[in-house]
LUMLO-60415 format. One record per residue: y, x, z of N, C-alpha, C in turn; residue in one letter. Coordinates in nm, 4 decimals, decimal comma. Example, Ala and Ser with C-alpha at 12.3 -4.5 7.8 and 13.67 -1.06 7.14 Angstrom:
<doros>
nnorth / neast / nup / canorth / caeast / caup / cnorth / ceast / cup / type
-0,5690 / 1,3190 / 0,7800 / -0,4500 / 1,2300 / 0,7800 / -0,3300 / 1,3200 / 0,7800 / A;
-0,2250 / 1,2850 / 0,7080 / -0,1060 / 1,3670 / 0,7140 / 0,0030 / 1,2900 / 0,7870 / S;
</doros>
This chain:
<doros>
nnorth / neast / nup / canorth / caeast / caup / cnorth / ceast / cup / type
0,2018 / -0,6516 / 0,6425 / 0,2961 / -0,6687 / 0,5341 / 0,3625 / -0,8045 / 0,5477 / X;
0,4845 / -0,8052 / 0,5629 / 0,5554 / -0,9219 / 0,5127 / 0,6755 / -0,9784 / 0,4221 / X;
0,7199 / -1,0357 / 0,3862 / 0,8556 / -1,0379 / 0,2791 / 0,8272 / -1,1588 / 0,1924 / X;
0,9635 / -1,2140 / 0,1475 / 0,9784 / -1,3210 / 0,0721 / 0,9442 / -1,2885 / -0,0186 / X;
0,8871 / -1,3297 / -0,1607 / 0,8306 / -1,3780 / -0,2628 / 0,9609 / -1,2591 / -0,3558 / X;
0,9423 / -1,1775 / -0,3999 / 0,9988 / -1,0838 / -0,4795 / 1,0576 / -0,9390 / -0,3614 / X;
1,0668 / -0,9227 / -0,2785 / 1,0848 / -0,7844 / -0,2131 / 0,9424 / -0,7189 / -0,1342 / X;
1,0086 / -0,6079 / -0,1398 / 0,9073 / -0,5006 / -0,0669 / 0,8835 / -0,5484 / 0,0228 / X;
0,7626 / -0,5612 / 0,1118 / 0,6832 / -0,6011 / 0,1761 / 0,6578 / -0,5191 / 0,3118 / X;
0,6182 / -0,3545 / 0,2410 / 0,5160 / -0,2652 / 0,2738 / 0,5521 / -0,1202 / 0,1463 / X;
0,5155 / -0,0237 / 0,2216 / 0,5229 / 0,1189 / 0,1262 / 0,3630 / 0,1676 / 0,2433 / X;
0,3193 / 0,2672 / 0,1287 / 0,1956 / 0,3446 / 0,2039 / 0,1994 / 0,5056 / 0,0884 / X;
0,1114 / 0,5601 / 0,1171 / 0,0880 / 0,6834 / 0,0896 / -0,0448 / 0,7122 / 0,1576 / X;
-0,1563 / 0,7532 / 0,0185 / -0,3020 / 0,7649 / -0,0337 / -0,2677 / 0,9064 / -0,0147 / X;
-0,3795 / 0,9703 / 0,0578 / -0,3940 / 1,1098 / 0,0488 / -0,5468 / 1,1241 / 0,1473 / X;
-0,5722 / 1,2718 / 0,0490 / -0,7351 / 1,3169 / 0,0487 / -0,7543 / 1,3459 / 0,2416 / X;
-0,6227 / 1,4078 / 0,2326 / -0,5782 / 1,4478 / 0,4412 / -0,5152 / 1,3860 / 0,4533 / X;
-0,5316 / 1,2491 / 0,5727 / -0,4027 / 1,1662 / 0,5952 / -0,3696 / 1,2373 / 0,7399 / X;
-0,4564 / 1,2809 / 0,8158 / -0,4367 / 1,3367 / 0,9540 / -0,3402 / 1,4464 / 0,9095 / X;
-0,3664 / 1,5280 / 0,8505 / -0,2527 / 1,6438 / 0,7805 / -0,1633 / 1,5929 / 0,7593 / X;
-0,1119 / 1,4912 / 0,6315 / 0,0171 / 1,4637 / 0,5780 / 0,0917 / 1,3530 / 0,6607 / X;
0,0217 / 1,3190 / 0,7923 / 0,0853 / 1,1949 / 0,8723 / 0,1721 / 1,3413 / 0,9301 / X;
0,0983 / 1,4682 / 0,9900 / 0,1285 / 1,5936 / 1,0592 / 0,2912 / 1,6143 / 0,9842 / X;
0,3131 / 1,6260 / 0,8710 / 0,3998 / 1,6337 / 0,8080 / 0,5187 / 1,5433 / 0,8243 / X;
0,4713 / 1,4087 / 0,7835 / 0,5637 / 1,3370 / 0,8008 / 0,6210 / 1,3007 / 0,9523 / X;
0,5810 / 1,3628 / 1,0721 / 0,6100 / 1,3328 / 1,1996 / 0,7115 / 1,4130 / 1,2170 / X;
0,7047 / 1,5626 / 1,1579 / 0,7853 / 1,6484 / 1,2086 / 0,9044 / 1,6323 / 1,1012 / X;
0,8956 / 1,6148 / 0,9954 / 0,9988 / 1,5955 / 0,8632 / 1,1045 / 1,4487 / 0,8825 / X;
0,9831 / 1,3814 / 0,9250 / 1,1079 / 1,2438 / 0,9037 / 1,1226 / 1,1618 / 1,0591 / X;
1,0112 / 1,2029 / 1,1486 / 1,0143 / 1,2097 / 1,3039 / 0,9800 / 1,0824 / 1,3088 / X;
0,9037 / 1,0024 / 1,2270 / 0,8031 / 0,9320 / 1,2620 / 0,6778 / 0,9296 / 1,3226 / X;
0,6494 / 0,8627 / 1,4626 / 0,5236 / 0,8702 / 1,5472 / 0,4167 / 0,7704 / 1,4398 / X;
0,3168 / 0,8500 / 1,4477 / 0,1667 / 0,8020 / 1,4254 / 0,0914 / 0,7233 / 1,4778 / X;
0,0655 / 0,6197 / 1,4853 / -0,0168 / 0,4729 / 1,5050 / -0,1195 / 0,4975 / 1,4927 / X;
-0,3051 / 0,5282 / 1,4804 / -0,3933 / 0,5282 / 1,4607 / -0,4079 / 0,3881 / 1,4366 / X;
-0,4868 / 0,3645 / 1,3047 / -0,5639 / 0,2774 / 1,3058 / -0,6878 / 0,2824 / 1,2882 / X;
-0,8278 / 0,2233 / 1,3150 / -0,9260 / 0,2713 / 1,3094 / -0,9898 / 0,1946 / 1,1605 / X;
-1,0095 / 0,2624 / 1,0783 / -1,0993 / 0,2283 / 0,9678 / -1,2595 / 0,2085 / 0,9395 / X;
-1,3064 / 0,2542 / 1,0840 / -1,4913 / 0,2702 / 1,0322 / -1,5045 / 0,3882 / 1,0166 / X;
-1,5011 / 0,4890 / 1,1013 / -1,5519 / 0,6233 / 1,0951 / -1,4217 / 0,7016 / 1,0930 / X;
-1,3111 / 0,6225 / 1,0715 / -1,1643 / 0,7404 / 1,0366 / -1,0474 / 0,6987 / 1,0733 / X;
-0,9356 / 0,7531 / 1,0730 / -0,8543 / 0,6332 / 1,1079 / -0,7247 / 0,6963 / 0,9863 / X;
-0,6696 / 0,5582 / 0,9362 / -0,5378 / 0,5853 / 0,8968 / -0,4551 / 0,5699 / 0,9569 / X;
-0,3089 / 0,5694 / 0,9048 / -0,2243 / 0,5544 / 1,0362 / -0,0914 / 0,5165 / 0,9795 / X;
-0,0660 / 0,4178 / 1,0723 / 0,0783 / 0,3504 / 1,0986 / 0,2173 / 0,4596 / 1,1122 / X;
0,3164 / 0,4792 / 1,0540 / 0,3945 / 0,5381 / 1,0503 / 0,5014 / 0,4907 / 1,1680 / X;
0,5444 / 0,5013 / 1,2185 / 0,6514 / 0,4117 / 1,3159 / 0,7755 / 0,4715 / 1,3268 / X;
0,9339 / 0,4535 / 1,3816 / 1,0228 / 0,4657 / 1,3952 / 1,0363 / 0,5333 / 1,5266 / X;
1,0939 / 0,6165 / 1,5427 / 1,1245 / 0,6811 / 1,6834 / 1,1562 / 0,5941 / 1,8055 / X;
1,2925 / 0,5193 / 1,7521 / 1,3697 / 0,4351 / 1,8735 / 1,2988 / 0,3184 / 1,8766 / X;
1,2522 / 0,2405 / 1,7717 / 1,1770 / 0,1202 / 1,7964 / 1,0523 / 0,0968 / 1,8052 / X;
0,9863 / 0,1849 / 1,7443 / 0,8390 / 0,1886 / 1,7239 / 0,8043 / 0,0944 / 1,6487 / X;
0,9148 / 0,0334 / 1,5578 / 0,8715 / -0,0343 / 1,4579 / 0,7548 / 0,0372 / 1,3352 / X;
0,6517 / -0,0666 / 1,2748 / 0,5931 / 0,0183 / 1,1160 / 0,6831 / -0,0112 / 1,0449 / X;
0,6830 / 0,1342 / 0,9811 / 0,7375 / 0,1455 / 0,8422 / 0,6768 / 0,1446 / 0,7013 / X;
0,5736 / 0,2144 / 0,7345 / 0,4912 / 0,2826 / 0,6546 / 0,3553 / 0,3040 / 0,6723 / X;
0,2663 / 0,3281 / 0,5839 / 0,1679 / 0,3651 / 0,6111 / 0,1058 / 0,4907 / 0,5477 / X;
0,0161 / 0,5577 / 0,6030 / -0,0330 / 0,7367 / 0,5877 / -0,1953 / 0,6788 / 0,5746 / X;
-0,2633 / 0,7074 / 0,4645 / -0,4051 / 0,6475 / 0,4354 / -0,4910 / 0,7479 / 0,3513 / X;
-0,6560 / 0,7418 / 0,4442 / -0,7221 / 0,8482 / 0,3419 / -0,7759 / 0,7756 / 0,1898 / X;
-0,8011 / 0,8699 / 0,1050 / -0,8538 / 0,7929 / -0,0396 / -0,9923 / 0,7776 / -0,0465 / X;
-0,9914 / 0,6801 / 0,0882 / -1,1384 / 0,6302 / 0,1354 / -1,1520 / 0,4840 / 0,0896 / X;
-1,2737 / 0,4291 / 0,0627 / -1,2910 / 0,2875 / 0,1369 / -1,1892 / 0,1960 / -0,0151 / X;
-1,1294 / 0,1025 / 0,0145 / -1,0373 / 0,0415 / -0,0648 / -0,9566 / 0,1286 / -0,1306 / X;
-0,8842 / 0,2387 / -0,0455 / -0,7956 / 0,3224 / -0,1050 / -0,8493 / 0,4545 / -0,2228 / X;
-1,0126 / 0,4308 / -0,2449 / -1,0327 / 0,5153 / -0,3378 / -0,9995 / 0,4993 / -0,4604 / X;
-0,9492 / 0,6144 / -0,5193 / -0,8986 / 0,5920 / -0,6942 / -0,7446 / 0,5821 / -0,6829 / X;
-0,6892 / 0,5380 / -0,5824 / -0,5123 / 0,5790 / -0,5887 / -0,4333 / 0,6378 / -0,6110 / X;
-0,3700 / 0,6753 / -0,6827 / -0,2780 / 0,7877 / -0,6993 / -0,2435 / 0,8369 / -0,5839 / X;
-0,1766 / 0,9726 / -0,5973 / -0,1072 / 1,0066 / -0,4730 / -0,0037 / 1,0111 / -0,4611 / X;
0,0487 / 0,9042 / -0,4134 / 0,2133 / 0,9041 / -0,4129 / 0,2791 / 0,7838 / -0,3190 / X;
0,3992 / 0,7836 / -0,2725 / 0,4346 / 0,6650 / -0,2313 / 0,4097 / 0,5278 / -0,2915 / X;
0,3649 / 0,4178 / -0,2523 / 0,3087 / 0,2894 / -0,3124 / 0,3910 / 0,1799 / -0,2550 / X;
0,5130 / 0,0977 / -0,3053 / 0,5363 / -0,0231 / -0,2462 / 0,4847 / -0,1086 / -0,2988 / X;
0,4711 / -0,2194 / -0,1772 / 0,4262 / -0,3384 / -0,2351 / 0,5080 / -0,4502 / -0,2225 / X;
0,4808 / -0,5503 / -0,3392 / 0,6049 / -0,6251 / -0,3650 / 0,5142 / -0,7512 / -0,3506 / X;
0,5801 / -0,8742 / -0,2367 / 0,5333 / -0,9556 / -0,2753 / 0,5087 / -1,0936 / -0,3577 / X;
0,3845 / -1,1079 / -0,3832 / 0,4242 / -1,2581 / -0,5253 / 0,3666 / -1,3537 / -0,4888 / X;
0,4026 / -1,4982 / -0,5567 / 0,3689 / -1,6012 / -0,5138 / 0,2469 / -1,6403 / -0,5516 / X;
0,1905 / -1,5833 / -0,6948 / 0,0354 / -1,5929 / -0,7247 / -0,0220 / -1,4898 / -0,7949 / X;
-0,0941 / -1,3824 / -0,7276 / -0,1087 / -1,2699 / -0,7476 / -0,1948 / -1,2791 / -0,8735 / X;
-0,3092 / -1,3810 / -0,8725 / -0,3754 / -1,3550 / -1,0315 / -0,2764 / -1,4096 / -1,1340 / X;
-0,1558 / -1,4620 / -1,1430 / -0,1043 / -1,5163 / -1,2292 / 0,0141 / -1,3491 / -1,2479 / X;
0,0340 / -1,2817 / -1,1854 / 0,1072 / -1,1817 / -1,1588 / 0,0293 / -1,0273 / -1,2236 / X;
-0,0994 / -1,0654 / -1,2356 / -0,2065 / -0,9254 / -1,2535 / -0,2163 / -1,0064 / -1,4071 / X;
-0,2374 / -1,0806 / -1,4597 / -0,2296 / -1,1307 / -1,5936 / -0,1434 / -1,1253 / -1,6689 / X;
0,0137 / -1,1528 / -1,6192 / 0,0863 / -1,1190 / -1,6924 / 0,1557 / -0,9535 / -1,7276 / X;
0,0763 / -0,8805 / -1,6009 / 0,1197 / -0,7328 / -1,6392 / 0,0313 / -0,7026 / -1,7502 / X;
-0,0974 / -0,7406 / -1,7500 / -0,1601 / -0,6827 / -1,8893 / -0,1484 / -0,7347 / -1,9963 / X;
-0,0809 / -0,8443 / -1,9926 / -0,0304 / -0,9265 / -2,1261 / 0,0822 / -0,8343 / -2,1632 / X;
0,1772 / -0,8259 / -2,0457 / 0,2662 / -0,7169 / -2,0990 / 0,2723 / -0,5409 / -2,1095 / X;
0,1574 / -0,5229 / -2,1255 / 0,1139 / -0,4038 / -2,1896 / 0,0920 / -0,3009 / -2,0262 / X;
0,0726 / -0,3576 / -1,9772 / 0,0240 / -0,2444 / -1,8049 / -0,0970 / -0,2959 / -1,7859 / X;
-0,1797 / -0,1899 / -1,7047 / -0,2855 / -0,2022 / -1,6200 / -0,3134 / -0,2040 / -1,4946 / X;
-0,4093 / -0,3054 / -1,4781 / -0,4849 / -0,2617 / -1,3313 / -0,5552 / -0,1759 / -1,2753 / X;
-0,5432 / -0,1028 / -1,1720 / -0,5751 / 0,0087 / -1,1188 / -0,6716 / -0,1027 / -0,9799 / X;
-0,6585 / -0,1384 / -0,9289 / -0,7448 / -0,1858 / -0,8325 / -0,7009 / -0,3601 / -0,8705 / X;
-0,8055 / -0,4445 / -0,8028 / -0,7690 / -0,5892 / -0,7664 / -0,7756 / -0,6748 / -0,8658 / X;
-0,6936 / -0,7697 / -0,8509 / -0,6606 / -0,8315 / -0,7217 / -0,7771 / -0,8332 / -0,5725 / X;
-0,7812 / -0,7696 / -0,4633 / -0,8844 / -0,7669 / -0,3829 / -0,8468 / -0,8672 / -0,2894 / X;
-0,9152 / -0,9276 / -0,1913 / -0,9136 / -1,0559 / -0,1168 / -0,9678 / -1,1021 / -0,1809 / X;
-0,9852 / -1,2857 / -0,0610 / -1,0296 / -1,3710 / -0,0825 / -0,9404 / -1,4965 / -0,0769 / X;
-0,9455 / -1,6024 / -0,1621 / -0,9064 / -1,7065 / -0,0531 / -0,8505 / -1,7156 / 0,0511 / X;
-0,7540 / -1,7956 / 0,0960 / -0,7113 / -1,7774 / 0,2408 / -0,6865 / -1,6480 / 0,3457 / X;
-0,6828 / -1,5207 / 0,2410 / -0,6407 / -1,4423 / 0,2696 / -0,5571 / -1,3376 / 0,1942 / X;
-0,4663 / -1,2192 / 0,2580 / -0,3703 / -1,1720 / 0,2200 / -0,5020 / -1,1020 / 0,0620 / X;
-0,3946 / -1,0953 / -0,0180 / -0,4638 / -1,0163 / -0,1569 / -0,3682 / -0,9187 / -0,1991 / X;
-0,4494 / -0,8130 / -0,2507 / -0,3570 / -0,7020 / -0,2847 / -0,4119 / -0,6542 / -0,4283 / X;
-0,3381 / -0,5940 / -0,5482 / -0,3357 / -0,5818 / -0,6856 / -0,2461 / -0,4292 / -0,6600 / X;
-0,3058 / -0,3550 / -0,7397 / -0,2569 / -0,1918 / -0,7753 / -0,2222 / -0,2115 / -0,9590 / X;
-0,0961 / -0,2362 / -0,9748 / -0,0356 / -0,2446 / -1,1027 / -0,0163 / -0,1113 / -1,1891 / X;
0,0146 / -0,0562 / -1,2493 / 0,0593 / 0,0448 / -1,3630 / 0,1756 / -0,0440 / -1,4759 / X;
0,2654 / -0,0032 / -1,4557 / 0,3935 / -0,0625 / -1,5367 / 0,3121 / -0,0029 / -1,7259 / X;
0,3862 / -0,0219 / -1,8173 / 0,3811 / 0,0743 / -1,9343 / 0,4368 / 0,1617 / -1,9607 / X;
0,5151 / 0,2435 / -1,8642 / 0,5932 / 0,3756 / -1,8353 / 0,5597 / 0,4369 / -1,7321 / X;
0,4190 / 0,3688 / -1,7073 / 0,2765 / 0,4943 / -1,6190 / 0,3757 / 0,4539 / -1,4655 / X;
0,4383 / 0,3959 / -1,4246 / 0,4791 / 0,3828 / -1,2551 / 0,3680 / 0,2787 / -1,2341 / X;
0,4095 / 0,3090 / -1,1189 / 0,2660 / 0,2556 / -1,0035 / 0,3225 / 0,1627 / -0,8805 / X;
0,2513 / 0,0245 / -0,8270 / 0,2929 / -0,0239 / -0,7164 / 0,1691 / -0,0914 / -0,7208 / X;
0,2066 / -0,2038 / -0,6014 / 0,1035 / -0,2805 / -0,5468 / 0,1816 / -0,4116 / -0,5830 / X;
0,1055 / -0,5743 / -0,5785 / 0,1636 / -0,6773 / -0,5815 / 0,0715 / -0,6924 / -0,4318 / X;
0,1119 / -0,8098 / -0,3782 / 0,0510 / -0,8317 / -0,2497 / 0,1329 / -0,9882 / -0,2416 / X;
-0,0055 / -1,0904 / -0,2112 / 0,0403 / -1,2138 / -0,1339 / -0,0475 / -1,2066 / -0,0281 / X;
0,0232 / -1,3099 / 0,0477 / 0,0041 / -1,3046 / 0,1719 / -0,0971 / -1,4454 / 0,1662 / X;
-0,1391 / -1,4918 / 0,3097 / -0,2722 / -1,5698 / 0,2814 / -0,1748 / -1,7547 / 0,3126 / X;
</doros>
């Protein structure tokens, strides 16, 4: 994930079959599949045909990703993610995961707006 301090970063997509719905998205939007290895499974890197750039990511609702909705997820990044997860529940949203990390490393927060939408906040380390 990368991006200046208020844009998308990163998009992913939580699903129970990621080997299936990566299957989908290869032939639909003709993005090649990246394996990544997770510890017993792998999710996977979405990539671009001509560049093989990531776009995206295809993930099971394993591990960190358990409890996610299922749906496309961007993540937006902020300059201080616990100061960012505090003020969503001050302003009437919840946390769904996080802030997870540590210190000196990238951290990621699963938000809920108060009109039930869903994203991620994410700083980087």
């Amino acid at each position: 994930m990368t991006g200046k301090v208020g844009t998308i970063g990163w998009t992913d997509l939580t699903v129970d079959d990621a080997e299936e719905i990566r299957k989908f998205y290869t032939e639909v939007v003709g993005w090649k599949a990246d394996p990544v290895d997770m510890g017993g499974y792998n999710d996977f890197n979405m990539m671009t045909p001509a560049s093989g750039e990531a776009v995206a990511g295809v993930c099971h609702a394993k591990g960190a990703n358990t409890g996610l909705p299922t749906q496309w997820i961007m993540y937006v990044t902020v300059e201080d993610i616990e100061g960012s997860a505090e003020r969503c529940k001050k302003l009437g949203g919840k946390i769904l995961t996080g802030p997870t990390g540590s210190a000196g490393k990238d951290r990621t927060c699963v938000i809920q707006d108060p009109a039930g939408a869903v994203m991620a906040l994410y700083q980087p380390a």
